[in-house]
Backbone as a chain_set.jsonl record, in Angstrom:
{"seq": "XXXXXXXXXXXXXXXXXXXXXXXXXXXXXXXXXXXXXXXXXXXXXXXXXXXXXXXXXXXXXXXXXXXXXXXXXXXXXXXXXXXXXXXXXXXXXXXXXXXXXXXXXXXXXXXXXXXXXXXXXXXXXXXXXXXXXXXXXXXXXXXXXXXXXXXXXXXXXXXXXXXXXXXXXXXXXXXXXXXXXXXX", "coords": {"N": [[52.661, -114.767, 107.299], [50.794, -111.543, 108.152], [51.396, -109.276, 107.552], [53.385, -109.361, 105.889], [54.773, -107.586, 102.678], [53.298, -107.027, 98.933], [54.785, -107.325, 96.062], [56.173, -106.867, 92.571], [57.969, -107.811, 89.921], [59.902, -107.991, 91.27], [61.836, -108.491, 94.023], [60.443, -107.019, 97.513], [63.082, -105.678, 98.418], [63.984, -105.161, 96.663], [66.749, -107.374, 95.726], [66.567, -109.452, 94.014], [65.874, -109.097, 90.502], [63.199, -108.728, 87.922], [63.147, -109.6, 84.807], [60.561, -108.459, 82.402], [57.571, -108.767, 81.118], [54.126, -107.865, 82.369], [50.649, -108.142, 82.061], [47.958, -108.707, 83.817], [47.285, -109.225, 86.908], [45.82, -111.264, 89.374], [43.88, -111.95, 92.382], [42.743, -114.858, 93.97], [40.352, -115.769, 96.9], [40.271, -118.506, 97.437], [40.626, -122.008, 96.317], [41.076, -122.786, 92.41], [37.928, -123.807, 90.782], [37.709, -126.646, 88.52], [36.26, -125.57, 86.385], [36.608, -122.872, 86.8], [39.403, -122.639, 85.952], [39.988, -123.633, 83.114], [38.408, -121.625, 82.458], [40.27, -119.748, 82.781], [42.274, -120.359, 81.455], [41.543, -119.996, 78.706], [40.877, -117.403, 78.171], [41.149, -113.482, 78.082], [40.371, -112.224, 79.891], [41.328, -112.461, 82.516], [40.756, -112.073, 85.236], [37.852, -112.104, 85.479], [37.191, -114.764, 85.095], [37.494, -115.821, 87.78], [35.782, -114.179, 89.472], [34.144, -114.964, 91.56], [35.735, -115.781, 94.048], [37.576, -113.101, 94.133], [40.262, -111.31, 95.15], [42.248, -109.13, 95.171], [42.426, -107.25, 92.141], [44.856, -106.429, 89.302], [45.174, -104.673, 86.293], [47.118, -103.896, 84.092], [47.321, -102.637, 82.249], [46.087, -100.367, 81.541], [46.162, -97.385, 83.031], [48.872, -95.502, 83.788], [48.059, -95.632, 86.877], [48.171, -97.62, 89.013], [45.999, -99.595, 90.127], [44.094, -101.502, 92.229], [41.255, -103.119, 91.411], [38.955, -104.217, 93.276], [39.273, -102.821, 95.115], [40.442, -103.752, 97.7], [43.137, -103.503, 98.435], [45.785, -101.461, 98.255], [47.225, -99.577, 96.092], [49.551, -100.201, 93.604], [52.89, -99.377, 93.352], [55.443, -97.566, 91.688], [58.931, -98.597, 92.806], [60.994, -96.515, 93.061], [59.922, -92.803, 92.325], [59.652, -91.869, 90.253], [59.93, -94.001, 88.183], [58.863, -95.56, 85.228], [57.928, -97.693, 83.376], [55.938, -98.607, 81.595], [54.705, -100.572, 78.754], [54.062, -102.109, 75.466], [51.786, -104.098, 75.941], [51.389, -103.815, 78.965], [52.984, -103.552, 81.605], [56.376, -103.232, 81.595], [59.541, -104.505, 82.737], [62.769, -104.214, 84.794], [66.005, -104.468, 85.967], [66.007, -102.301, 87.333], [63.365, -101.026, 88.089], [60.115, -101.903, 89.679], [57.192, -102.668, 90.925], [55.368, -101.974, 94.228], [53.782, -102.391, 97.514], [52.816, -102.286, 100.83], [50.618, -102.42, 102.371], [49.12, -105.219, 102.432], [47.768, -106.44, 104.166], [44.909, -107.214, 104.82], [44.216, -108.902, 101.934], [46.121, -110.823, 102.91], [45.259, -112.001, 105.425], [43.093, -113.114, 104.502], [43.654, -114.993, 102.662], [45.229, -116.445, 104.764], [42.959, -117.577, 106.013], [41.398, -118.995, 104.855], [43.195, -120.726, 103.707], [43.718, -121.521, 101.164], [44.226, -120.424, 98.022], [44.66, -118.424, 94.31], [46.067, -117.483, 92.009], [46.397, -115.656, 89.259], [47.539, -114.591, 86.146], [48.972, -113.094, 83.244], [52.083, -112.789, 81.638], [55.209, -112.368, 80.176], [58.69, -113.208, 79.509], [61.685, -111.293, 79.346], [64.245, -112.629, 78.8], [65.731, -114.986, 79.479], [67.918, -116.832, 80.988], [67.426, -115.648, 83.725], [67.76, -115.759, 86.907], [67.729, -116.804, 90.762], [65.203, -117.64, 92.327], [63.972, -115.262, 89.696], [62.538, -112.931, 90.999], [59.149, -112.747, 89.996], [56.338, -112.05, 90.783], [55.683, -111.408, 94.575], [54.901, -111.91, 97.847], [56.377, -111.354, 100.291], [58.862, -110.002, 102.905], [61.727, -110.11, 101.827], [64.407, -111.648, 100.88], [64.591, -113.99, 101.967], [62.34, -114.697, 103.428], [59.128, -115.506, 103.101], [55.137, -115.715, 101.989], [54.752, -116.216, 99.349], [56.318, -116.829, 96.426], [56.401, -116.008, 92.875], [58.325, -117.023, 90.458], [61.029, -116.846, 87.975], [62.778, -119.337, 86.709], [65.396, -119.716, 84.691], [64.526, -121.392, 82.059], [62.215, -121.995, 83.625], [59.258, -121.422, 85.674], [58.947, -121.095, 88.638], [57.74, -122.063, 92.392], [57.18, -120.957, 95.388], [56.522, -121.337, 98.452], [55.101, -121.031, 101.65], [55.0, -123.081, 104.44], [54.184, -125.139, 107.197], [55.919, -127.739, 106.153], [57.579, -126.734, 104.052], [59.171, -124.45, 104.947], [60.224, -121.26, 106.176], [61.473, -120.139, 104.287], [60.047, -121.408, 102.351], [61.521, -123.313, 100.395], [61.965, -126.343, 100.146], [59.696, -128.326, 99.8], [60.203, -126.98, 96.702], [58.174, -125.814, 94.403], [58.552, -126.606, 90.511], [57.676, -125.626, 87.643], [58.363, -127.227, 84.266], [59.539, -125.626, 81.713], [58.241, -123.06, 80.921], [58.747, -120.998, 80.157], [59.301, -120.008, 77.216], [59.279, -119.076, 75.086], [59.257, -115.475, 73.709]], "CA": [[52.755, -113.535, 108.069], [49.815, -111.247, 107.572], [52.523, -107.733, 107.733], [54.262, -109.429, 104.668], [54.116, -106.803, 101.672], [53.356, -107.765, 97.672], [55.811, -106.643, 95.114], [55.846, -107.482, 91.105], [58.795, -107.598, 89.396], [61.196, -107.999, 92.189], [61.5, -108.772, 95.896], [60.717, -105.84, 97.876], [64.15, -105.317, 98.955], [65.309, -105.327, 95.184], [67.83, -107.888, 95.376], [66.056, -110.248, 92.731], [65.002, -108.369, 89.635], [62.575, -110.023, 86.834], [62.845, -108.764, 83.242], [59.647, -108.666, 81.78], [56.157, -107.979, 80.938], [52.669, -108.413, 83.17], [49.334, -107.268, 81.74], [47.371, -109.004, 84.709], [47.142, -109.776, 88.144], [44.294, -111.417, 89.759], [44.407, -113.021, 93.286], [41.208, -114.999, 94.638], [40.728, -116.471, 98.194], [39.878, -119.78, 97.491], [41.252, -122.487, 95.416], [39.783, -122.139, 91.277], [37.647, -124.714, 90.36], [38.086, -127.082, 87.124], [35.623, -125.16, 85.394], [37.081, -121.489, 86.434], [40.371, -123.105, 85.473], [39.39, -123.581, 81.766], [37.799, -120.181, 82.018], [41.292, -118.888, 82.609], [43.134, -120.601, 80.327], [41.271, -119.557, 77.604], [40.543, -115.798, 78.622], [42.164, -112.727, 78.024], [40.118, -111.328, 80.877], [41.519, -113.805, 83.749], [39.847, -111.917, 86.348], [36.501, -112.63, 85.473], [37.182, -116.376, 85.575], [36.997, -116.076, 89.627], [35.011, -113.363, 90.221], [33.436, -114.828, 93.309], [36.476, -115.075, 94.908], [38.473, -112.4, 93.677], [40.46, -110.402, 96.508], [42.314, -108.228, 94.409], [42.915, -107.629, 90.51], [45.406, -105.468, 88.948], [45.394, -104.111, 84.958], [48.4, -103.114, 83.79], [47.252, -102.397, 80.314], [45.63, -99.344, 81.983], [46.491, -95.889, 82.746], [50.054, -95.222, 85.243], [47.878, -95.968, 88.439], [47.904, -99.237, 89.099], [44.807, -99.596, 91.355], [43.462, -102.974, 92.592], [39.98, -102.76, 90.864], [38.755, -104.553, 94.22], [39.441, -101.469, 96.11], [40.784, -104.472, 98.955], [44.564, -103.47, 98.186], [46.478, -100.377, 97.877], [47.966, -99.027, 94.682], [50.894, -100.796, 93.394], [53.644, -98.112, 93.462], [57.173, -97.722, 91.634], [59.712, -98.333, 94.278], [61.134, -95.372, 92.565], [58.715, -92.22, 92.159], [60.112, -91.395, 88.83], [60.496, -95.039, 87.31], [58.021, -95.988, 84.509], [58.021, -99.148, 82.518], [55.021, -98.859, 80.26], [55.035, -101.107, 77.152], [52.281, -102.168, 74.709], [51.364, -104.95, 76.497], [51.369, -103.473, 80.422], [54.319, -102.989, 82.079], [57.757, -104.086, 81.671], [60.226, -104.744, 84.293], [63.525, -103.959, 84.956], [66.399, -104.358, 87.453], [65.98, -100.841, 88.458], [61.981, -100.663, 88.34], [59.427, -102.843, 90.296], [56.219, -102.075, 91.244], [55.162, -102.457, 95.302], [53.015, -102.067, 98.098], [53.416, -102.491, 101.911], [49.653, -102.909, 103.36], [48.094, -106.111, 101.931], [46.798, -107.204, 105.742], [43.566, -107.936, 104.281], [44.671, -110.311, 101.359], [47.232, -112.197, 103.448], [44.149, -112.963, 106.336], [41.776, -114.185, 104.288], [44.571, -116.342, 102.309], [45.682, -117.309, 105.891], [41.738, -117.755, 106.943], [40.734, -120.185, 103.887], [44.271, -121.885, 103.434], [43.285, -121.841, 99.704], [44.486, -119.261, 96.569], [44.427, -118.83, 93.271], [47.048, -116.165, 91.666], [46.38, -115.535, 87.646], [49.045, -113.584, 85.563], [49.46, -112.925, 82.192], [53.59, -112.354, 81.52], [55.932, -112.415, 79.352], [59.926, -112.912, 79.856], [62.177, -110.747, 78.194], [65.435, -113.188, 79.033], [65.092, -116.685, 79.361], [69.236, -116.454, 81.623], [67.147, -115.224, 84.716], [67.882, -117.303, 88.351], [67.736, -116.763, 91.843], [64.771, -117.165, 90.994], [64.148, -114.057, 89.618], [60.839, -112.572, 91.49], [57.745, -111.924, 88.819], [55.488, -111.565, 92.244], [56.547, -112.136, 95.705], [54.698, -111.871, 99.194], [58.047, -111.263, 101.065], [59.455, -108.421, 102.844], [63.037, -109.924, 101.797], [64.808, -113.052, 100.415], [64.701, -115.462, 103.457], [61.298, -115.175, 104.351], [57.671, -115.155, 102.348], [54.317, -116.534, 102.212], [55.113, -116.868, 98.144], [57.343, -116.304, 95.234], [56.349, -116.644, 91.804], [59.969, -116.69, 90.106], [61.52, -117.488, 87.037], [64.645, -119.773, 86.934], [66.058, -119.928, 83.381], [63.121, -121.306, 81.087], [61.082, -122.988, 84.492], [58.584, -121.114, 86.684], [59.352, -121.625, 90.292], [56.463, -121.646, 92.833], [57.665, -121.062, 96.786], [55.564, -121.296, 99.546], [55.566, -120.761, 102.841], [54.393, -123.857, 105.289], [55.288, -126.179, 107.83], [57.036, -128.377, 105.054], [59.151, -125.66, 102.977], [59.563, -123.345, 106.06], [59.915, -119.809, 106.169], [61.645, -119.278, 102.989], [59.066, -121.726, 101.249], [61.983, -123.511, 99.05], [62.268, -127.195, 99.582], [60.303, -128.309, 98.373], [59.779, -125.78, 96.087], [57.568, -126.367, 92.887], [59.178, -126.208, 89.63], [56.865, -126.263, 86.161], [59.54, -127.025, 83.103], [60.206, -124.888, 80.401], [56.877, -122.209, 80.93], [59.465, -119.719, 79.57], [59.816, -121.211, 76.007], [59.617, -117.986, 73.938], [59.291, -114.002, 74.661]], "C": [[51.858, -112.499, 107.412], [50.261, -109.373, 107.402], [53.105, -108.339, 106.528], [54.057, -108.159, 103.048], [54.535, -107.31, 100.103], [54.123, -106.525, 96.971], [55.963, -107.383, 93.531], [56.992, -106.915, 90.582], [60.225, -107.814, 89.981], [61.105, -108.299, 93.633], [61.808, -107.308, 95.96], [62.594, -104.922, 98.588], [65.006, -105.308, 97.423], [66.686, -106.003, 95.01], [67.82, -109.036, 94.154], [65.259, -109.89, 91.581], [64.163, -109.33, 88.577], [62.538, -108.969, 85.698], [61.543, -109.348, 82.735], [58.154, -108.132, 81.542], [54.806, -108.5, 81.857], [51.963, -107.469, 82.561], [48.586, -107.459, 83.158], [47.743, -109.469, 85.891], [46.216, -109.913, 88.955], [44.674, -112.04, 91.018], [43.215, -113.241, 93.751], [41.721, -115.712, 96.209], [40.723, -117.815, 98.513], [41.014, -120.175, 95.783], [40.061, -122.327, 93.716], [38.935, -123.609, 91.162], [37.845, -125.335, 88.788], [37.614, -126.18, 85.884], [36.435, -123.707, 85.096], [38.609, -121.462, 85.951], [40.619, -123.174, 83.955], [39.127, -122.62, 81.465], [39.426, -119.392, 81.809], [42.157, -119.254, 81.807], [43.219, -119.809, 79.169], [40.431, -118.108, 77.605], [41.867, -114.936, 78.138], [41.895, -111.718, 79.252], [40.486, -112.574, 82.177], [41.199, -113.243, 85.138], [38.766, -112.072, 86.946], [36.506, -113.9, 85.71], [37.26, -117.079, 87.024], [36.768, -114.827, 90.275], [34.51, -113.621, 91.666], [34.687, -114.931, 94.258], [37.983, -114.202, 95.241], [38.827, -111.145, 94.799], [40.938, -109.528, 96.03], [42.811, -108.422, 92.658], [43.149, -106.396, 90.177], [45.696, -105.112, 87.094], [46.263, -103.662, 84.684], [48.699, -102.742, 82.825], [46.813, -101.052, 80.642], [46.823, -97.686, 82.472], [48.026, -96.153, 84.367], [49.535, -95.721, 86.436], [47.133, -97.248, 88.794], [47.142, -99.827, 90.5], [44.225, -100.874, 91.361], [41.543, -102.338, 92.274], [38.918, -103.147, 92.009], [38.265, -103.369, 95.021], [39.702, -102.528, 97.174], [41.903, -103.623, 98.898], [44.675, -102.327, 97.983], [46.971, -100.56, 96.849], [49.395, -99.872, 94.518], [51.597, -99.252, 92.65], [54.698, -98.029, 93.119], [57.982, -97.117, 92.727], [60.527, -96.935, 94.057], [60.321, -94.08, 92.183], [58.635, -92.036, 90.668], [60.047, -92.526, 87.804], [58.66, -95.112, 86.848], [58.532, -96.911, 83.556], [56.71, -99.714, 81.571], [55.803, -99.5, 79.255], [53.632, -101.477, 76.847], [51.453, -103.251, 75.256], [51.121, -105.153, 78.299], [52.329, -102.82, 80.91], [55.544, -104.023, 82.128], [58.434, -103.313, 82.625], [61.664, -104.315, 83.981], [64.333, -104.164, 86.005], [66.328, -103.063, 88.378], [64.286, -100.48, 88.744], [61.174, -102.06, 88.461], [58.189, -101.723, 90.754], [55.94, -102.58, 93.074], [54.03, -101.772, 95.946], [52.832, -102.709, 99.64], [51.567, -103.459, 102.184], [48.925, -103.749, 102.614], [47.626, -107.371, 103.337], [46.017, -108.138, 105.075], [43.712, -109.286, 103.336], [45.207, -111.469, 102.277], [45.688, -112.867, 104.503], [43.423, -113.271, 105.335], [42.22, -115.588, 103.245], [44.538, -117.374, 103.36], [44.181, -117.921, 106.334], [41.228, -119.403, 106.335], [41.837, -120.919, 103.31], [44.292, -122.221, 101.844], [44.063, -120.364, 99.219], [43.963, -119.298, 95.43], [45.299, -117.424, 92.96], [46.759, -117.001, 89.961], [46.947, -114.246, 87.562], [49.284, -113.911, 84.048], [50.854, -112.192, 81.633], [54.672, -112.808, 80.337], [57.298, -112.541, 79.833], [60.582, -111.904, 79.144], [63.367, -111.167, 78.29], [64.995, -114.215, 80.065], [66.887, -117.478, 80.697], [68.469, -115.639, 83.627], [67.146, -116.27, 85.918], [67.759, -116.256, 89.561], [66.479, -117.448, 92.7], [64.725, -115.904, 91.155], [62.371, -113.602, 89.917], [59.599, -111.779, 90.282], [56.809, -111.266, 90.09], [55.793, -112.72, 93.386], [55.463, -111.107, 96.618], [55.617, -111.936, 99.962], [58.146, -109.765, 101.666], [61.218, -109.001, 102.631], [63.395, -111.327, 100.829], [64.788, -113.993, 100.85], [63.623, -115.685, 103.532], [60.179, -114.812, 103.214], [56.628, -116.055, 102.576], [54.182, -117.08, 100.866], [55.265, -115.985, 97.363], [56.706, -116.64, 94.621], [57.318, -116.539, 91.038], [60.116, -117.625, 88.721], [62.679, -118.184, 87.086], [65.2, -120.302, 85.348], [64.209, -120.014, 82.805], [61.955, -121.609, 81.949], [60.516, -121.96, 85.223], [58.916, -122.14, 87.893], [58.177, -121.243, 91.18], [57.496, -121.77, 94.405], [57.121, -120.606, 97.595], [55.868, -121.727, 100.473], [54.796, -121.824, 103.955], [54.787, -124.757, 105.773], [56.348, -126.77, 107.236], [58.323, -127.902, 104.872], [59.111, -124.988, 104.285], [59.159, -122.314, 105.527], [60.616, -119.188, 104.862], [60.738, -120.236, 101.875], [60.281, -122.968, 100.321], [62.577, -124.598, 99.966], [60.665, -127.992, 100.813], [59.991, -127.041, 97.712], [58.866, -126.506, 94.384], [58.022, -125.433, 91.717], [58.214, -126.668, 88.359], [57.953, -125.855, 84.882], [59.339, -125.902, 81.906], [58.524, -123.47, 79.838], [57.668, -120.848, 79.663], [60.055, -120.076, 78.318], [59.691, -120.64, 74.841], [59.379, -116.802, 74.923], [58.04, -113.844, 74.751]], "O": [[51.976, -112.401, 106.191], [49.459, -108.468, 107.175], [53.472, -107.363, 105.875], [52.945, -108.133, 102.521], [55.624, -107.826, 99.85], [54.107, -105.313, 97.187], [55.816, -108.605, 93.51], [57.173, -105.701, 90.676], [61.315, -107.816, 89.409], [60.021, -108.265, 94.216], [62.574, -106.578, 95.331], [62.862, -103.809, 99.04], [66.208, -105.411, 97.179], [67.608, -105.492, 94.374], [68.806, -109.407, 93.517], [64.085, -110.255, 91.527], [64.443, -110.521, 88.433], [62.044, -107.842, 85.695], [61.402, -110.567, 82.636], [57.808, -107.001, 81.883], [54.632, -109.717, 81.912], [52.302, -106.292, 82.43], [48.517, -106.414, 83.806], [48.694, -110.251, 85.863], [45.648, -108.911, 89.39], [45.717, -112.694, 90.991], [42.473, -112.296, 94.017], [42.842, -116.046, 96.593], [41.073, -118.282, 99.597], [41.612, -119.554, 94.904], [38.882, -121.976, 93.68], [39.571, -124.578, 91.575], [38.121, -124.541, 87.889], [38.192, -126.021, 84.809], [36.823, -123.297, 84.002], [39.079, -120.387, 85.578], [41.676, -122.643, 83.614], [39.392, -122.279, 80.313], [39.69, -118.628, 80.881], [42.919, -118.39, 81.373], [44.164, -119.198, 78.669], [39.386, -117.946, 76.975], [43.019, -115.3, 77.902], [42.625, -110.801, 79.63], [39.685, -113.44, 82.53], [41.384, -113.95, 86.129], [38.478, -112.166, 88.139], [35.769, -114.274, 86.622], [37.158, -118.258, 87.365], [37.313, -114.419, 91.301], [34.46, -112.845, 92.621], [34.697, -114.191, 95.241], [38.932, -114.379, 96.005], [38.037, -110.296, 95.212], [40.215, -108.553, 96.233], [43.355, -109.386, 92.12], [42.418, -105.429, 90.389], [46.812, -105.52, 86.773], [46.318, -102.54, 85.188], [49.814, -102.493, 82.367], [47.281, -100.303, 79.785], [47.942, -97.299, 82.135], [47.998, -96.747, 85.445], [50.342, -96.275, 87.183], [45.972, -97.653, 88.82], [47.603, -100.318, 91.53], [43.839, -101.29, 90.269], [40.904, -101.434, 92.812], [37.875, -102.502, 91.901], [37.137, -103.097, 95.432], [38.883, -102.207, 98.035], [41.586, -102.613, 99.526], [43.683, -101.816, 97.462], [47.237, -101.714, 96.513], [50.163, -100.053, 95.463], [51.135, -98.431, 91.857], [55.477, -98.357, 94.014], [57.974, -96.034, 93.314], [60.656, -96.254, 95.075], [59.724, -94.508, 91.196], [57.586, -92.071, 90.025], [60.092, -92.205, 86.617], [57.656, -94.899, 87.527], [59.624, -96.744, 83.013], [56.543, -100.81, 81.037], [56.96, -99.285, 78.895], [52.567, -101.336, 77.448], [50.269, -103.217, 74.921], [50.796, -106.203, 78.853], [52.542, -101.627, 80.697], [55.625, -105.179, 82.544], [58.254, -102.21, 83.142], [61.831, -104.016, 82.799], [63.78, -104.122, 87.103], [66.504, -102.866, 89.581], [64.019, -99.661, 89.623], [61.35, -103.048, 87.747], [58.211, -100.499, 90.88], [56.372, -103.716, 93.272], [53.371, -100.883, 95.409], [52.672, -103.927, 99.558], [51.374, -104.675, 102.179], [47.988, -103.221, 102.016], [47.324, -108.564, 103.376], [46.209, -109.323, 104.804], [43.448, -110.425, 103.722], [44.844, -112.643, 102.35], [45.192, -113.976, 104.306], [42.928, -114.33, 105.72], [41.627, -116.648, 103.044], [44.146, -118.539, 103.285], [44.276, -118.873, 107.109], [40.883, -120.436, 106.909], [41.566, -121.744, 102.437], [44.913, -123.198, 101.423], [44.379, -119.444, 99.972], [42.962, -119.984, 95.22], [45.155, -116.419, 93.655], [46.837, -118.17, 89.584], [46.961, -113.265, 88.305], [49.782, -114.99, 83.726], [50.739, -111.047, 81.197], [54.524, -113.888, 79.765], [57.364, -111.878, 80.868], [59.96, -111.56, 78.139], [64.126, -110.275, 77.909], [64.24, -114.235, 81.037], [66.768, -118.625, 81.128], [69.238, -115.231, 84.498], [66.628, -117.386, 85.872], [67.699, -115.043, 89.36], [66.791, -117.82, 93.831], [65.129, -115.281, 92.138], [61.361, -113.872, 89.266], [59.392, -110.61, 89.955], [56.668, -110.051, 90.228], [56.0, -113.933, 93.388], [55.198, -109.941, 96.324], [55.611, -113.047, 100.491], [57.72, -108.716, 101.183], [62.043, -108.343, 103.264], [62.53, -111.882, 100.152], [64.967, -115.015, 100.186], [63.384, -116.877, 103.725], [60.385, -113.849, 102.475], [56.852, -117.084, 103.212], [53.651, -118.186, 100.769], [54.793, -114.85, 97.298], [56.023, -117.579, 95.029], [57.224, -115.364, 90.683], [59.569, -118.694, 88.451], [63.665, -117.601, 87.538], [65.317, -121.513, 85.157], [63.221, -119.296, 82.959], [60.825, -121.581, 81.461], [61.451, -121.267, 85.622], [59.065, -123.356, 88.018], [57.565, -120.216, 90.885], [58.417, -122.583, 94.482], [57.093, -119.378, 97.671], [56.696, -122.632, 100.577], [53.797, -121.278, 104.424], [55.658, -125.428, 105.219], [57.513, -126.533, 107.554], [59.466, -128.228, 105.191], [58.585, -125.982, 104.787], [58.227, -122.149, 104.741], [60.415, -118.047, 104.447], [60.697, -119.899, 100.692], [59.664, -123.562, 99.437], [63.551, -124.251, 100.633], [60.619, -128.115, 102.037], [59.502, -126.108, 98.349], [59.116, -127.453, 93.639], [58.004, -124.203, 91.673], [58.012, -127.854, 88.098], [58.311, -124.725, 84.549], [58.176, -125.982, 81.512], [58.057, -123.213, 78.728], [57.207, -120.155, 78.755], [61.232, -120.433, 78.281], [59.858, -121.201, 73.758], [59.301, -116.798, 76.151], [57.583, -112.882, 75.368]]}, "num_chains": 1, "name": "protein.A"}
């Protein structure tokens, strides 16, 4: 759904919070290749590693206004006006503070156009006890429905996507990578 809006830290409807830290967020339109794959592994800049098809990329080591360096995307915005979650490493999360943003049209069509992605994220947990899963970044406007979760469920990253298969909430199957969450 190309009206769906992106949210970090939580589903936009705040019923799934994520404790923790993000420095980066990069999203390209295409899938990465092996090589820009490698590049991101071993980067601390994981935006540069798919520059060509980088739709938006967000810094969170940077100053309060969390601006898609792209200029595709609107500002990621505490759902609160007042909430701040600076730490030394970007921003940390909270059940009461999430960052959001309604109009990502543009991203979602050219996801939906080229059927391909690529989402890079540098994060941290700060509680390893997190389920539902607990939303790090979510394309959703709710809990039922998205085009994808990235979620924590205890120590496992959860991946949930939205397509014929998994349906409209994305989750079965759902992809589970073991134990990603295996310190802070």
């Amino acid at each position: 759904d190309v009206n769906f809006p992106l949210a970090v830290g939580n589903e936009f409807t705040g019923d799934r919070p994520w404790r923790g830290e993000i420095s980066h967020l990069c999203i390209g339109d295409r899938a990465a290749s092996e090589t820009e794959i490698s590049l991101l592994l071993n980067s601390q800049d994981s935006c540069q590693a798919i520059a060509s098809s980088l739709v938006a990329a967000y810094d969170f080591r940077q100053t309060p206004n969390y601006s898609d360096s792209t200029h595709t995307l609107p500002d990621l915005e505490w759902h609160q006006p007042n909430s701040t979650g600076r730490s030394t490493n970007g921003v940390e999360f909270t059940s009461e503070n999430w960052l959001q943003t309604r109009n990502i049209n543009v991203l979602n069509e050219k996801i939906k156009d080229s059927s391909q992605f690529t989402f890079s994220f540098i994060i941290a947990t700060k509680d390893f006890n997190q389920n539902g899963p607990a939303r790090i970044i979510s394309i959703s406007p709710d809990i039922y429905n998205r085009n994808i979760t990235i979620g924590q469920w205890q120590t496992n990253l959860s991946i949930r996507l939205r397509n014929p298969l998994a349906g409209a909430n994305g989750t079965r199957p759902e992809l589970i990578v073991s134990n990603v969450f295996n310190n802070t």
